[in-house]
C-alpha positions as CSV (number, residue, x, y, z in Angstrom):
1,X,4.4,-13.7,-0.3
2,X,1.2,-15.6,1.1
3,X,3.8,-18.6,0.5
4,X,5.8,-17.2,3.3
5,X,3.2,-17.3,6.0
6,X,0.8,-20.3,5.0
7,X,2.4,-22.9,7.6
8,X,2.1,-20.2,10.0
9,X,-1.5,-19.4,9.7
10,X,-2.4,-23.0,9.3
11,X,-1.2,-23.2,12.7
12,X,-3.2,-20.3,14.6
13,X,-5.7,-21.5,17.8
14,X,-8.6,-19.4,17.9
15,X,-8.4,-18.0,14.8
16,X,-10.3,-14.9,13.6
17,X,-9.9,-13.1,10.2
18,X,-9.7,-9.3,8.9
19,X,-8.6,-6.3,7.3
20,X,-6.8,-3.0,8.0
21,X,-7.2,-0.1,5.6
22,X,-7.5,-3.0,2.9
23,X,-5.0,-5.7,3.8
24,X,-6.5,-9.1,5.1
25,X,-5.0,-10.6,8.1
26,X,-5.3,-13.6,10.8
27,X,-5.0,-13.1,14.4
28,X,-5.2,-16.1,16.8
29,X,-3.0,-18.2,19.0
30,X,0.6,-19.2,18.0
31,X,2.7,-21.9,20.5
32,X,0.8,-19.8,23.2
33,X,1.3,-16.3,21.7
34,X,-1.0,-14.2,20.6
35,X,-0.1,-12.8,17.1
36,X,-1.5,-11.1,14.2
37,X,0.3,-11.9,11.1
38,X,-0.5,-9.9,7.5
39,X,1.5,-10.6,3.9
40,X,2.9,-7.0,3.3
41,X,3.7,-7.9,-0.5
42,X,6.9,-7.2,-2.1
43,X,9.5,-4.7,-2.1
44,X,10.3,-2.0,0.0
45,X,7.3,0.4,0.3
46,X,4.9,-2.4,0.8
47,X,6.7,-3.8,3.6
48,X,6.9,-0.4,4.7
49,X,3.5,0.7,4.4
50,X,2.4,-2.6,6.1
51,X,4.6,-2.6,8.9
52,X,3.5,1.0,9.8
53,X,0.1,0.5,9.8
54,X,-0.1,-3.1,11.5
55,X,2.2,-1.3,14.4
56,X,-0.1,1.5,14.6
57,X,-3.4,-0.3,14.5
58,X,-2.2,-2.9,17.0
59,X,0.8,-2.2,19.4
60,X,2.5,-5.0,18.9
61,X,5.4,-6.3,21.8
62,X,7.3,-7.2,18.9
63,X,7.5,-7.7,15.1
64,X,8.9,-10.9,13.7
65,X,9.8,-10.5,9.9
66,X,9.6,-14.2,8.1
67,X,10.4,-15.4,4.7
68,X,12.7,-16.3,1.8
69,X,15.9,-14.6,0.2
70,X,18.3,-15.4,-2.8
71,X,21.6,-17.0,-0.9
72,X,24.5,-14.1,-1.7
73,X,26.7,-16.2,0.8
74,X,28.6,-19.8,-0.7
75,X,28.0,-21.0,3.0
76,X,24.4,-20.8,3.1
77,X,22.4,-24.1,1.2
78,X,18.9,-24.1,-0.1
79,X,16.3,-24.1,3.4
80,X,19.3,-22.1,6.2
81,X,17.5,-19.8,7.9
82,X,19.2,-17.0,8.7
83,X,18.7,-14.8,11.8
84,X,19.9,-11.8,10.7
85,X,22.0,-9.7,13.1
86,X,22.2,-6.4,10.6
87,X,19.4,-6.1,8.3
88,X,20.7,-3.5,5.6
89,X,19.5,-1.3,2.6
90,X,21.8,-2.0,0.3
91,X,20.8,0.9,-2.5
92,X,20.9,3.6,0.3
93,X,23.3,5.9,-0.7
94,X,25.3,7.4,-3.3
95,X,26.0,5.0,-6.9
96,X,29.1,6.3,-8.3
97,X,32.0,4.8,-10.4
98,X,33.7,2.4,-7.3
99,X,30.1,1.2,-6.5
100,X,27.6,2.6,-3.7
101,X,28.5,4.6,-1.1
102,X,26.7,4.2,1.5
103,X,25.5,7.0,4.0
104,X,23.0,8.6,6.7
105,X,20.1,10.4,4.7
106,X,17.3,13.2,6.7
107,X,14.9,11.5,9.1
108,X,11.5,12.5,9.3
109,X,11.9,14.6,12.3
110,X,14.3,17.9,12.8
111,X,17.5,16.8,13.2
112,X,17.4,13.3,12.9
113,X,19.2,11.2,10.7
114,X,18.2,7.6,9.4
115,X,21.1,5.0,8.8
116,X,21.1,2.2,5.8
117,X,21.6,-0.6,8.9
118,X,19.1,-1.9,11.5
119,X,20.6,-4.5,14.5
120,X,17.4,-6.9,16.0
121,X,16.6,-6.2,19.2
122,X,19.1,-7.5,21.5
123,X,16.9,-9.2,23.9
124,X,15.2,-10.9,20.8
125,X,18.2,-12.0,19.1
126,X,19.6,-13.5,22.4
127,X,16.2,-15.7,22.7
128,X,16.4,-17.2,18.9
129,X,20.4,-17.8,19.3
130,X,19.4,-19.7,22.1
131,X,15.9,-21.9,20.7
132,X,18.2,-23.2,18.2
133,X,19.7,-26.1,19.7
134,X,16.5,-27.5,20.4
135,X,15.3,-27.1,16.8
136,X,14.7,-29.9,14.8
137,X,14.3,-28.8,11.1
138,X,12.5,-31.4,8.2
139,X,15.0,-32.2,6.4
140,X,14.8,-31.1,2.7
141,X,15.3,-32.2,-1.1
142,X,16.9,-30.1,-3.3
143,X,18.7,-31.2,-6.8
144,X,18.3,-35.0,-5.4
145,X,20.2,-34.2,-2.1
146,X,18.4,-34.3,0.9
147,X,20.2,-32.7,3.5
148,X,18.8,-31.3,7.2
149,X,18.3,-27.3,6.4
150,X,20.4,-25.2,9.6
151,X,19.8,-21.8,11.5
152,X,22.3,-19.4,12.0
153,X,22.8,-15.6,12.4
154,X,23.9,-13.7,9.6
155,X,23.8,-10.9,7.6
156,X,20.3,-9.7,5.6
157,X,20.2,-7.0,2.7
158,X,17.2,-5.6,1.0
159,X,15.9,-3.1,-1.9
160,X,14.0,-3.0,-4.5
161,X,16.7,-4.9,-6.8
162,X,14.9,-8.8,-7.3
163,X,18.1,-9.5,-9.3
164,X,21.6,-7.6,-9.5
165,X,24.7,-8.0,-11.6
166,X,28.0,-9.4,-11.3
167,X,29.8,-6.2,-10.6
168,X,26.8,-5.2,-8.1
169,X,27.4,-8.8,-6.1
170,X,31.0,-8.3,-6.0
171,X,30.4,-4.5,-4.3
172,X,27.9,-5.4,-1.9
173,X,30.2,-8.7,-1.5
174,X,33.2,-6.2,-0.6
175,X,31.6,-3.7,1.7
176,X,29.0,-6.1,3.3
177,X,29.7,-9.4,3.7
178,X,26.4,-10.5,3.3
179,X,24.6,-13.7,3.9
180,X,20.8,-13.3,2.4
181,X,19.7,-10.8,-0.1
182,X,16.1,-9.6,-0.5
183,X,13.3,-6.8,-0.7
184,X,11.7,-5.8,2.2
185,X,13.2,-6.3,6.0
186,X,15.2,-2.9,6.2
187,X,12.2,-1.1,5.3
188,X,10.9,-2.6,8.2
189,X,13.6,-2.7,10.7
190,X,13.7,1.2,10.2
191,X,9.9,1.4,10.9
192,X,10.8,-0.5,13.4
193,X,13.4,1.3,14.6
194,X,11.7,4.8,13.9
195,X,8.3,3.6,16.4
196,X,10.3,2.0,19.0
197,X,9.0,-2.0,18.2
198,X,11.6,-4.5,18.4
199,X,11.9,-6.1,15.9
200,X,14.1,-9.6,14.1
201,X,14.2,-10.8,10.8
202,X,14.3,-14.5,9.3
203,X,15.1,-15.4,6.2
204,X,15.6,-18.7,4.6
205,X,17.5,-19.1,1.3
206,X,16.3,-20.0,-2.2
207,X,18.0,-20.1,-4.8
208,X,21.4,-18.2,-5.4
209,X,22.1,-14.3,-5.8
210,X,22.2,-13.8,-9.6
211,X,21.0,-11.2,-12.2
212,X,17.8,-13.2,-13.4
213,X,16.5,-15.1,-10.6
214,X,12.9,-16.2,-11.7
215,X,13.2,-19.5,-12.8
216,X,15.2,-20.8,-9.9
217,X,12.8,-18.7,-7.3
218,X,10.0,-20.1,-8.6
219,X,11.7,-23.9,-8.2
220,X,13.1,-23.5,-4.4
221,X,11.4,-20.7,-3.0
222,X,8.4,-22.9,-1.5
223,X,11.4,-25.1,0.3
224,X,13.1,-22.0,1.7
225,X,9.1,-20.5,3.0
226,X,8.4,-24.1,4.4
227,X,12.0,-23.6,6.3
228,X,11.3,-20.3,7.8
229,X,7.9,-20.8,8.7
230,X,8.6,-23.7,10.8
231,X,11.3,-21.8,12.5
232,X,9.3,-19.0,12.9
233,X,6.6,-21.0,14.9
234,X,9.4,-22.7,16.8
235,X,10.9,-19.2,17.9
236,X,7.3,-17.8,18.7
237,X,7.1,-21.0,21.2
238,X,10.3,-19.8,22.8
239,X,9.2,-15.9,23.1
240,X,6.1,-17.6,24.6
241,X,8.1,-19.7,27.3
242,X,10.5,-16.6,28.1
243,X,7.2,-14.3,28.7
244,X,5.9,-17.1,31.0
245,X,9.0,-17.0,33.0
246,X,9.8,-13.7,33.5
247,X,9.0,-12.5,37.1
């Protein structure tokens, strides 16, 4: 969502604009970095289709994915960021009577297999563990509490499902464990994954996992884009240190 990545472009040096087969983009200096960063649009296939071309088009080092996600876990408030350490597809598979099943499907190429779960790149993950003790998040309002918002790894799921039901929760609850559920980042972890592009996904909480989310996405998810942005552009500052002091 353009919501997602607003703070992030506002904060670009040297900025230029454009487009790639259609879809605008910024490219400039972020905390040091260069970056290009695009909206890919929701749901699986855009983030997909995106991802692909933005990878092919510019050889990134790396692909950050930023932006908001209902809060399936109790433990996560309104504005967490989660640094997800398995970003999954949680429709791949088999929906039978006990719920999904979830299993390996045919790759593009012979005799590969792709898998409904995506780890960050290790060397990635290990820098944003480590930028967070020297984060300060803005603290946010939410329901007339203001609170300071927290980052912490977790679990990510995605599909095409904006809202699922009771017994869904309860399945993906039981066989996943986990912490953020939205759209897009598997789609991308597996291109990812599929061009050899590390990759690591952020997501901030919004409102809570349910079957009819709209009204209360529409009412926290600027909070929970304002959260990941700024956590974003603190990591990229970090990525930019470590490349500074590697020999």
């Amino acid at each position: 969502m353009p919501s997602e990545i607003r703070l992030i472009q506002a904060q670009l040096r040297s900025g230029q604009s454009g487009t790639l087969a259609g879809f605008p983009y910024q490219r400039g200096l972020l905390q040091g970095r260069r970056v290009v960063t695009a909206v890919t649009g929701v749901g699986v296939t855009n983030g997909a289709m995106v991802a692909a071309l933005f990878i092919h088009h510019f050889h990134p080092a790396e692909v950050i994915v930023t932006g908001t996600g209902s809060r399936f876990n109790p433990r996560i408030r309104t504005g967490d960021t989660v640094i997800s350490t398995k970003t999954i597809h949680h429709a791949a598979g088999s929906l039978t009577d006990q719920g999904m099943v979830y299993r390996k499907v045919r790759g593009p190429l012979p005799g590969q297999m792709t898998h409904w779960a995506y780890p960050p790149d290790p060397r990635l993950l290990r820098l944003a563990k480590a930028a967070i003790p020297d984060y300060a998040a803005e603290p946010v309002t939410v329901d007339g509490e203001t609170y300071t918002p927290r980052v912490l790894p977790g679990v990510v799921t995605a599909s095409d499902l904006f809202g699922v039901s009771d017994a869904k929760i309860a399945d993906m609850q039981a066989k996943l464990k986990p912490d953020i559920m939205e759209m897009e980042s598997a789609a991308i972890a597996q291109v990812c994954a599929q061009l050899g592009v590390p990759q690591i996904v952020f997501r901030a909480g919004s409102n809570r996992t349910q079957s009819n989310p709209g009204t209360a996405y529409r009412k926290l998810g600027q909070t929970a884009a304002a959260a990941a942005a700024r956590w974003t552009i603190h990591f990229v500052g970090a990525l930019a240190r470590a490349g500074r002091s590697r020999p």
